[in-house]
N, C-alpha and C positions, 0 to 999 in steps of 0.2 A: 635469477636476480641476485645481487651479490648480498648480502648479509650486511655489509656498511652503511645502505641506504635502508634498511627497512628500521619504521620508527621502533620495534623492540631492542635493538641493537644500538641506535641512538640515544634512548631512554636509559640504560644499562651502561652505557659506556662509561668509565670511570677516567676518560684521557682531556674528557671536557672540565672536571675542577680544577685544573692547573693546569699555566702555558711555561714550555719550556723558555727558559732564557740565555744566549741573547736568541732573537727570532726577529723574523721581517714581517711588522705588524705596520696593517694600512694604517694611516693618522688621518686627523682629519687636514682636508684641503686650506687652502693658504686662503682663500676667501673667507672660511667659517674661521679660521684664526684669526684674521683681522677684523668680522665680526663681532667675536668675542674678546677684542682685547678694543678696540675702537668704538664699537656698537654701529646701528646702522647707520650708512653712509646716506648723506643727502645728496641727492643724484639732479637735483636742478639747477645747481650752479653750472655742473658738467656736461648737461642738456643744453643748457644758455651760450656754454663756450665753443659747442661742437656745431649751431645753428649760425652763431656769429662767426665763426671760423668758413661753414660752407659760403654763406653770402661772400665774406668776403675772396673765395678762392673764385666763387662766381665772376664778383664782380672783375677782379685780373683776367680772367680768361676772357673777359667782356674787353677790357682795355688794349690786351695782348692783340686780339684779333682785330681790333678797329687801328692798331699800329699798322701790324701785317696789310691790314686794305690799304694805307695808306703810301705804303711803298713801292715804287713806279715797278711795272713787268717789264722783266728783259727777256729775250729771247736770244739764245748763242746757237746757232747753226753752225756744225761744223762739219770739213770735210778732212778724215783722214786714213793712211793705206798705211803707216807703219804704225799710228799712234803717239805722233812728236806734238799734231795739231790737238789729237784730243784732249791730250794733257795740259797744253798750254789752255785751252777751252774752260778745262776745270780750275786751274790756278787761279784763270781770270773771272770765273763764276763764282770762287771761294772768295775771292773779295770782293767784288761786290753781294756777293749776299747779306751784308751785313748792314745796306741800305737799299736796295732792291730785291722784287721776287725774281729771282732767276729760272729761267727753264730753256732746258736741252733736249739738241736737237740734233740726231748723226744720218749725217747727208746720207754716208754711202751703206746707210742702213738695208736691211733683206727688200724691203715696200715700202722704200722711202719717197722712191717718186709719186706713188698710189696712195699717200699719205695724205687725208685730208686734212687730220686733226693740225697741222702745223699751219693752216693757211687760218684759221680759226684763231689759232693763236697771237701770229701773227696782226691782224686784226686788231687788238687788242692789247699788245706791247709797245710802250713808248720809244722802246729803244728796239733794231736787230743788230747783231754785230756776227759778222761772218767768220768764223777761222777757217781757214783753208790751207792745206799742204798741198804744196806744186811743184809736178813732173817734168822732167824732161828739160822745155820753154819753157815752163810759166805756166804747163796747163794743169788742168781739173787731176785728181783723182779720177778715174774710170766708171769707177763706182758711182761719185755723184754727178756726175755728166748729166745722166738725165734727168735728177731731183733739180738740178738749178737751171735746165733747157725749160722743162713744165712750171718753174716759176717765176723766171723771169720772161717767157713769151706768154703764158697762159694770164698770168697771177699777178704780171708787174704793178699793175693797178695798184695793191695790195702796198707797196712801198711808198707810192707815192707820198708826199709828205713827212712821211714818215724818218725817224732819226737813224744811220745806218754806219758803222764802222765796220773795217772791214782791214784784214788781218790774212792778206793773201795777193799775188799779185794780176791773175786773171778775171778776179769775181772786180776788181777797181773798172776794170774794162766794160764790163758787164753791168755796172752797179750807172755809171755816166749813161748810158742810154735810156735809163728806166726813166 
């Protein structure tokens, strides 16, 4: 055991009447200083402001959300093989987002014709609007050939009525029989 800690050697030490100076002495913290120069702080006004502050962050998150339901669902399906359609898809999503819920959709996605969750959607969007880049003639992407085969023969139901623009020149073809 070292000789430093043991209380005869503490009792006997002669280094504790006097602190060298200058030296790095703890102070007290900035709360007891303003304790002691302010006295105690009344903490119910700041209680009162912090309750009236949540309500009211409450209640915007309350009005925010009840905006958001109130703005129509769109739906952008798109089909594309270089990436010219998808980007136009999001230009035209970036603005209307700022009056509609928008959501996207890519045709020539890995399981996109195995995709239920978009018929779902669909369902339930005021608006679809098709983008599509075209091969060759005029046709499909390869890819989503058979995402728009299974829903326009299985799913056309699903349009009927329904508000449908279309940004492509083989899905117009497609789009008049439904």
């Amino acid at each position: 055991m070292s000789s430093s800690t043991s209380p005869a050697y503490l009792g006997l030490n002669k280094a504790q009447e006097y602190t060298l100076k200058p030296a790095y002495i703890i102070g007290m913290g900035f709360l007891q200083l303003e304790t002691n120069y302010f006295g105690p702080r009344d903490r119910t006004k700041a209680v009162n402001d912090l309750i009236r502050s949540m309500y009211l962050a409450l209640l915007f998150k309350r009005m925010v959300s009840r905006y958001k339901m109130r703005k129509q669902p769109v739906l952008i399906i798109y089909a594309s093989v270089t990436g010219n359609a998808a980007n136009y898809a999001y230009d035209l999503g970036n603005i209307l987002s700022s009056s509609c819920n928008v959501t996207f959709f890519d045709a020539c996605g890995v399981n996109a014709s195995k995709d239920e969750k978009v018929l779902s959607v669909i369902e339930s969007t005021t608006l679809t609007i098709f983008v599509s880049s075209t091969q060759g003639n005029g046709e499909l992407p390869s890819l989503s050939r058979k995402f728009f085969s299974f829903l326009f023969d299985e799913y056309g139901h699903l349009l009927k009525g329904k508000n449908c623009a279309v940004l492509g020149k083989l899905l117009c073809i497609a789009l008049l029989h439904v």
